[in-house]
N, C-alpha and C positions, 0 to 999 in steps of 0.2 A: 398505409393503413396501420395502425395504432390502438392499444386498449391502455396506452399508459404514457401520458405525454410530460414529460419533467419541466418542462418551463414555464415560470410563474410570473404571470402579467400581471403589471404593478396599476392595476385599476383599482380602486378601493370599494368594499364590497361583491368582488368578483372574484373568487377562490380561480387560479391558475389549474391544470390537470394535474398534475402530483402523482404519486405515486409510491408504492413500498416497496423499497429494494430486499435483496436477500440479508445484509444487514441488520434490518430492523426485525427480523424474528426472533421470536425470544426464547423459541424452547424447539419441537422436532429436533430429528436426529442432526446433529452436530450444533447441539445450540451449545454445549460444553466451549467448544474451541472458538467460538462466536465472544464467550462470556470474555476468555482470553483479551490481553489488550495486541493490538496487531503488530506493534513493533518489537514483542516479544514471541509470537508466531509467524514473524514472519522468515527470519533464516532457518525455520523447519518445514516452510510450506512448499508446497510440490511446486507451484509457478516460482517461486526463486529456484529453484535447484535446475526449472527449465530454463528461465532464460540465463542462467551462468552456462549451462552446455550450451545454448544459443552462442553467444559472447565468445565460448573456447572454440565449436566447430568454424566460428566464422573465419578465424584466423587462417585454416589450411585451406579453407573452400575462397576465399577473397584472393590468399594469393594465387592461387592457381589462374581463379578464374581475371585477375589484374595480368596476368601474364600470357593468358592466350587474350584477351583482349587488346595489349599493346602491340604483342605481337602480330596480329593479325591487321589491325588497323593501318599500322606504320608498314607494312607489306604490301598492301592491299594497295595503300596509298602511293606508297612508291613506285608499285610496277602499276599504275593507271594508263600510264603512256603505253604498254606492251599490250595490255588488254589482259593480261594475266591475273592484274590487283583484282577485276573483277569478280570470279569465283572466289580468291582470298577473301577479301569483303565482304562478300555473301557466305562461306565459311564462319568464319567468325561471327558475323550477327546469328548465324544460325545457333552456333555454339552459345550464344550466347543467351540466347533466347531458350536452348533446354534445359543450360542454368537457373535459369528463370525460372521453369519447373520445380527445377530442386528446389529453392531458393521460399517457391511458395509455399511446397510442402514442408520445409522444414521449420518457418514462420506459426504455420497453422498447424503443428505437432508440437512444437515448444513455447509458442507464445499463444498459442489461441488464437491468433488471429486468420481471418478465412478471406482472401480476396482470390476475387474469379480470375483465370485466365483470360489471358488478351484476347481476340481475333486471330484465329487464325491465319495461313498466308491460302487464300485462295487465289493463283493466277487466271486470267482471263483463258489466256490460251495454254497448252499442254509443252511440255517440254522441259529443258535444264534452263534455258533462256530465260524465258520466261517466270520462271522461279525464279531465279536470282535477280529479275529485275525490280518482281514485286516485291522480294525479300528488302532490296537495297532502297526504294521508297518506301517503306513500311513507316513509318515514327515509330511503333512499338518495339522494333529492332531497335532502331536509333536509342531509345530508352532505355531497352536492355545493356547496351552497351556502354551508356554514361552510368546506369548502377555498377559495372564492373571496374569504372575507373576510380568513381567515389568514396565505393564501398572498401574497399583495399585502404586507404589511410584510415576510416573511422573503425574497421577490423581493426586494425593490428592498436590503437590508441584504445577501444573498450576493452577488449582482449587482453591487453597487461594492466589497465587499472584493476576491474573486474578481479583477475587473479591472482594480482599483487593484495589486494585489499579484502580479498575470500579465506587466500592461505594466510597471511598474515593476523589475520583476523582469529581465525578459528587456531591457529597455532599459538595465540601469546593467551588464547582463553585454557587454551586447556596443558598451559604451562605448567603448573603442578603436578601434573599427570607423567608428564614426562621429565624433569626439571635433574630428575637422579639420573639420566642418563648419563652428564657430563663428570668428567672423573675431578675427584676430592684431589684440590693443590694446596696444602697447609693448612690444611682444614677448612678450606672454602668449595663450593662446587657451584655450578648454574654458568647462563649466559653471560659472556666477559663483555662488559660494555667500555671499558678503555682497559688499556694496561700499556707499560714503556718499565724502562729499568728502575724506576725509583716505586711505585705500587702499582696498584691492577681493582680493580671494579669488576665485582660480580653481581648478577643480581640470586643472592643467596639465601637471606632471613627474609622468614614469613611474610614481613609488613613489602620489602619488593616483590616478593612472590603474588602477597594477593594485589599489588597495585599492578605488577602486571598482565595478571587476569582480568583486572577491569579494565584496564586499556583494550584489551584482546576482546570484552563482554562488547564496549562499547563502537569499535569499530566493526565487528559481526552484525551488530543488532541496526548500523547505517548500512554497513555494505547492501543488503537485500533491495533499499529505496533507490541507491544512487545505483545501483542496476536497470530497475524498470527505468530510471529517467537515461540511461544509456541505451536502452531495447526500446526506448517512445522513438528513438535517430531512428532506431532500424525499421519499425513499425512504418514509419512516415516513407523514408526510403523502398519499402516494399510495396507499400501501397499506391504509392506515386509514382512510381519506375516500373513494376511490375504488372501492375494489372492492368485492364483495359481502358482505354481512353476514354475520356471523359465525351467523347461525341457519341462514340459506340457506344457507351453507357447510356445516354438519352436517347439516344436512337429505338432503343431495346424497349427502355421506358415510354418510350412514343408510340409504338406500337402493341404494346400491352394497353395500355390506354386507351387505341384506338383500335381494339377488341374489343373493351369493356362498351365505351360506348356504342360502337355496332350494334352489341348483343344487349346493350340497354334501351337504345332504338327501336330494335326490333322485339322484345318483349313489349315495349310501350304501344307499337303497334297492334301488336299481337291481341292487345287489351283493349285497345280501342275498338279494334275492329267485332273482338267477344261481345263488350257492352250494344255496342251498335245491334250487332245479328241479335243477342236477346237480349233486347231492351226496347228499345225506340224502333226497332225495326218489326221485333213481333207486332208491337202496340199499333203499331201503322196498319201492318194487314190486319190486324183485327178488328180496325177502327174500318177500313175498307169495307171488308164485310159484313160489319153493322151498318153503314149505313146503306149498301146494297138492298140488306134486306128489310133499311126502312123503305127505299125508294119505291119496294115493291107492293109494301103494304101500304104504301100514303094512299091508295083512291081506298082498298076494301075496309082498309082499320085503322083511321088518321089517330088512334090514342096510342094503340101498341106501333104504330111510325114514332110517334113523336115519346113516346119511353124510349125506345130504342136510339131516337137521336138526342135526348140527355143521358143516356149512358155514354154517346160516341161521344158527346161533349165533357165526360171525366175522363176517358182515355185520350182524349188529345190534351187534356193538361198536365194526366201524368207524365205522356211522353215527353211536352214539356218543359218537366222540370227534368227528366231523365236528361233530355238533351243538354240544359242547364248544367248539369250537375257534370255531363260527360265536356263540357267546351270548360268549365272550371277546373277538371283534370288534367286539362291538356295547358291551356295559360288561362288563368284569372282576367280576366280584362281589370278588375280592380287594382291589383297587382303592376299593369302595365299604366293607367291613368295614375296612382295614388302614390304608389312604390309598397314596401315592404311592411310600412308600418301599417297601415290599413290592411293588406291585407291579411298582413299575422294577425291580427285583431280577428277580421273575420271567420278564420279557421279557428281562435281561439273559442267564440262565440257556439259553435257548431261541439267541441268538447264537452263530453259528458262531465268531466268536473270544473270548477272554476279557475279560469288561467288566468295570471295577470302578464300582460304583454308590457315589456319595455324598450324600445328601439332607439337609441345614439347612434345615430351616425352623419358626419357631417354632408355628404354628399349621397347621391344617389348611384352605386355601382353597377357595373353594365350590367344588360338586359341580360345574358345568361347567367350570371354570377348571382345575380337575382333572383333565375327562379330556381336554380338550384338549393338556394338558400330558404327559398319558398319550403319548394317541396320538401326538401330534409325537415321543416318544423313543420309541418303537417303529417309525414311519416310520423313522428316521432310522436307529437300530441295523437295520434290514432290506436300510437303502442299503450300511451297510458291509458285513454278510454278502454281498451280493451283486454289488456293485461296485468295494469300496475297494482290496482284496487286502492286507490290513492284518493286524496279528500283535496288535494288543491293540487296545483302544477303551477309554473312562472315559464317563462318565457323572454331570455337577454339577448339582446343583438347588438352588437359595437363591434368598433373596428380599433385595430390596435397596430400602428406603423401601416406594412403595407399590406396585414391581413384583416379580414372580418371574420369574426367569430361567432358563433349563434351556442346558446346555452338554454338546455329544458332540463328543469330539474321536477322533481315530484317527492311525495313522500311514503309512496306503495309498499310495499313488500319488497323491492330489487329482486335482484339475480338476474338480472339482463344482463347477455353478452354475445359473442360473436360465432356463437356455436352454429355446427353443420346445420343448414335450415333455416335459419335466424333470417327476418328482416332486415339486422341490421349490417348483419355482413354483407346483404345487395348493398343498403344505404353507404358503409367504409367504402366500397369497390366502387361505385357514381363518384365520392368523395375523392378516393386517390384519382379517378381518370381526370383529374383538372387540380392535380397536387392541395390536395385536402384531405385533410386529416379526420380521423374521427377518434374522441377520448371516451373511455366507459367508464364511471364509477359506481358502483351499484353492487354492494354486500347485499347477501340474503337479506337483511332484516330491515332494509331502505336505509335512508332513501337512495334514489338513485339520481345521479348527475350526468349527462350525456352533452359533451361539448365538442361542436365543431369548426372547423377551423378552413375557410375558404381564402384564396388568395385575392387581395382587393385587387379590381382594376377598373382604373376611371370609364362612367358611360362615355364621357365624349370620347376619351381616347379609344373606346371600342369601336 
């Protein structure tokens, strides 16, 4: 779920979700150092200064942990035939996996970045055995402990650049500063850049002094970038070796999902079965009883019978259209005969302001993708009738690679969004359980733009 999707689809006439980063504000508090240009903020800004600690703790915390990992491996491995490597083996992935720990927290204290911990090691059954077995098929052990072999050569290789190029850097900038330190030899003084018995090289008058400091300005003012692009290794590294697997990831995802829809089921139920009891259900027994009590009056007063059975003859068409109206909530039959373009048409039709419906799409995507797609443009043409106070609404549906997108835009008032309560955070939550997205654009003063994003999948192949 999403209120702000960056990626801009090159349809012409169809504005992409977009969105305003923190960047683009121009004033609130810190708009001063905003105004700043970034390459000149950035050897002051606290995320450089984090990941150079990043960079320097790696060095002690890699070797250590490259050193119980080799050793434990080639131990482990060696005594296999004794039955002893086994525990070593298991030792070491364990070790290596509390590193792991470390390893996250100290990622998401210095770089920001937050990846969840793996899966635990739950054994089936209780005991040391048994631990150590599932320990030693684990993958996410196995992961742990390729990060501790890898990690060790790109430690020690970001680690000396990083602070060759930090001290080096800030030391040739603020060489004036210090430049009198070095003692006056015939009247020269400063850093000896060659010397041998016939002369000697200092860097001593002003015009090397300030070129030295711009050397010193200009590698300060790189070091900061070629940082983050040495902590992107580590990021990748952390993320890929350290956290949870990608099946446990979706597995998680799977079953969030298949929560949402449960509990979306069952409210749809829940509604049906309300509409029914009062609606078509009242109407039924009431129709009952009128004509009961024509049946009873047709010998003594065939005029107040026959009143009484053209009233039962309004309430059986209310009913229905109730019924109508309740078999159209649940699937359209238009919908299922025509496809989508009809029947977005027909919900357009029923909006209290004028919608112009336009639908691209070259095939017809399966039956649930469909009336999900449905229903989200009917939610959403119900919001404007009822909330927007808007004078026209559109209506866009295409499909873009191997998503289809649906677009309502209006010109109301806005301030739609996904707040506690909101329709449309049921509508985001239906969307995400079948990976779909939902975009909000809508400032107070309109108009608002609401695009979503379903994933295509061929009818036949469904």
């Amino acid at each position: 779920m999403a209120t702000g999707y960056g990626q801009e689809y090159g349809r012409q006439g169809r504005p992409g979700f977009g969105g305003v980063g923190p960047g683009d504000l121009g004033n609130g508090r810190g708009g001063g150092r905003r105004r700043l240009p970034a390459m000149l903020r950035a050897p002051i800004e606290a995320r450089t200064w984090g990941e150079f600690a990043y960079l320097l703790l790696s060095l002690p915390i890699s070797t250590v942990l490259f050193a119980l990992a080799v050793t434990t491996l080639s131990m482990g491995a060696g005594m296999l035939i004794t039955f002893l490597g086994v525990p070593i083996l298991a030792a070491g992935l364990a070790c290596c996996r509390g590193f792991g720990a470390l390893e996250r927290t100290r990622a998401r204290a210095l770089l920001g970045l937050e990846v969840a911990p793996p899966e635990p090691i739950r054994p089936a059954k209780r005991g040391a055995l048994a631990w150590m077995g599932e320990l030693l098929k684990s993958g996410v052990s196995w992961r742990h402990m390729l990060y501790a072999m890898i990690h060790f050569p790109w430690a020690v290789f970001a680690g000396s650049v990083s602070l060759g190029f930090w001290t080096y850097g800030w030391a040739l900038l603020s060489y004036p500063l210090w430049q009198w330190v070095f003692p006056m030899y015939l009247g020269t003084g400063g850093i000896q850049l060659y010397g041998d018995a016939t002369h000697n090289v200092y860097l001593d008058n002003p015009f090397e002094i300030a070129m030295t400091a711009l050397v010193g300005l200009l590698v300060t003012l790189a070091t900061p970038w070629m940082m983050r692009a040495l902590t992107t290794v580590d990021r990748l590294l952390v993320s890929g070796l350290l956290g949870p697997s990608r099946l446990a990831t979706r597995v998680v995802e799977l079953e969030s999902d298949r929560g949402v829809v449960v509990d979306t089921a069952a409210a749809d139920l829940r509604r049906i079965e309300r509409d029914l009891h009062d609606g078509a259900q009242a109407r039924l027994v009431s129709l009952a009883m009128d004509l009961g009590l024509a049946k009873e009056k047709l010998a003594e007063d065939p005029d107040a019978a026959a009143r009484m059975v053209d009233e039962a003859h309004g309430e059986v068409k209310t009913a229905l259209q109730e019924l109508r109206d309740l078999a159209r909530g649940i699937h359209p039959a238009v919908l299922t005969d025509r496809g989508l373009d009809a029947a977005l048409s027909s919900v357009a039709a029923r909006c209290t302001v004028p919608v112009t419906v336009e639908v691209d799409l070259p095939a017809r995507p399966a039956p649930a993708i469909e009336g999900i797609a449905y229903f989200t443009v009917s939610e959403l043409l119900q919001n404007v009738s009822k909330h927007s106070r808007a004078s026209r609404a559109t209506v866009d549906v295409w499909k873009v690679e191997s998503r289809l997108l649906l677009q309502v835009t209006d010109d109301g008032v806005g301030g739609a969004g996904l707040a506690a309560g909101s329709g449309l955070r049921g509508l985001a939550e239906r969307l995400d359980a079948v990976d779909g997205i939902l975009a909000i654009d809508s400032p107070e003063a309109g108009p608002t733009r609401i695009t979503a994003e379903l994933p295509w999948r061929d009818r036949l192949a469904a």
